[in-house]
C-alpha positions in Angstrom: 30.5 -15.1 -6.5 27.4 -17.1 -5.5 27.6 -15.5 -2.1 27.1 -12.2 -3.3 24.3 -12.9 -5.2 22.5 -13.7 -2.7 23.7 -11.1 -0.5 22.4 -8.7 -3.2 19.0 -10.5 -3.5 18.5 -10.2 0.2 18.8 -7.0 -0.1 16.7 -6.6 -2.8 14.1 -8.2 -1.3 15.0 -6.2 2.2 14.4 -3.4 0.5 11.3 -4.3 -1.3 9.7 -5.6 2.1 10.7 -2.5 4.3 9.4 -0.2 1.0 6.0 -1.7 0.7 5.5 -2.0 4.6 5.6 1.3 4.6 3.7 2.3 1.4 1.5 0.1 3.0 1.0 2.7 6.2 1.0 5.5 4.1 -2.0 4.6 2.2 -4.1 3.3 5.0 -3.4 6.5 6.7 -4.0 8.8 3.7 -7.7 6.3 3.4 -8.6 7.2 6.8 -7.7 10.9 7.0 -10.1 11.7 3.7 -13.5 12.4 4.5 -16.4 9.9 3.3 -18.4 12.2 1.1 -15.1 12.6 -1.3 -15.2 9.5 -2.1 -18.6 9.5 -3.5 -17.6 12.8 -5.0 -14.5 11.4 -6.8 -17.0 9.1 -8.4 -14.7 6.1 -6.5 -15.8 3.3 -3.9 -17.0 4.4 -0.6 -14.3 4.9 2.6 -15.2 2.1 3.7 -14.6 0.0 1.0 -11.1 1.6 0.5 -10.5 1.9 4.0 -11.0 -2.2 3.9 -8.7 -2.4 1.3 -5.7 -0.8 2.4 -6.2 -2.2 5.9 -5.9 -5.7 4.2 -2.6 -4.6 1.9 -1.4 -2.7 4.9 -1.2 -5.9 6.9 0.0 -8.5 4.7 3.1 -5.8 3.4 3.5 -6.2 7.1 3.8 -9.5 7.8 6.4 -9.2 5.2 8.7 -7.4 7.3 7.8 -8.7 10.7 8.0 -12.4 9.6 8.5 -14.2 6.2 5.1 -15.1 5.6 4.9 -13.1 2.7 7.8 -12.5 1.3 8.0 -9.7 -1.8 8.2 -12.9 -4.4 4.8 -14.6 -3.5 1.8 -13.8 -5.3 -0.3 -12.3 -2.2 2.5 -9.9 -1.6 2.3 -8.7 -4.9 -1.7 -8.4 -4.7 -1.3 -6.4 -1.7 1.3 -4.0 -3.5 -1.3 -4.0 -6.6 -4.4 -2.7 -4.0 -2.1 0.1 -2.5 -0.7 1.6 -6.1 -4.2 1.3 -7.4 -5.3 3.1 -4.4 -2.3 5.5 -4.7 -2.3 6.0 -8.2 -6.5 6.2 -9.1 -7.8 6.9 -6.2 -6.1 9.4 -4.0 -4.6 12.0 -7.1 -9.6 12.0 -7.6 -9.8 12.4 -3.8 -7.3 15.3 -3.7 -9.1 16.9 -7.1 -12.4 17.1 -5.2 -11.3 17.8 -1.5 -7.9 19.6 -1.8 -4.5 18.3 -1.0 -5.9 17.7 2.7 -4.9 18.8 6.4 -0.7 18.5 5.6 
């Protein structure tokens, strides 16, 4: 019984890693691709700033998958995954009000 616990909270926490890794990506990509006047138009940070801050979510959802530094349980991880739905949820639904749903 004990043993499939854990085999389900691995793959919880699998699933969780992989997820945010590449929520993660998405964001940083979707930060980059905007152009730096809609940001100021959205009434948001600049690019730059947002830019910064999904670079820095991106790469420490990373490290979750690529090594257990961060695992989904430790409190950076879940910073991270607070700066990408922030940016995901706030930020991007303003950026796609004032520029259009973009190049996709």
């Amino acid at each position: 019984m004990t043993e499939v616990v854990s085999q389900i909270m691995y793959a919880i926490t699998l699933a969780l890693a992989y997820g945010g890794a590449v929520l993660g990506l998405f964001c940083l990509i979707d930060a980059l691709t905007r152009r730096a006047d809609a940001y100021a138009a959205a009434d948001k940070q600049s690019k730059g700033v947002w830019v910064g801050i999904t670079v820095a979510c991106a790469v420490v959802l990373g490290l979750a998958v690529i090594s257990n530094v961060f695992e989904p349980q430790s409190l950076l991880w879940l910073a991270a995954m607070v700066g990408v739905l922030v940016y995901l949820v706030d930020v991007r639904p303003r950026l796609r009000e004032v520029s259009g749903p973009g190049r996709w």
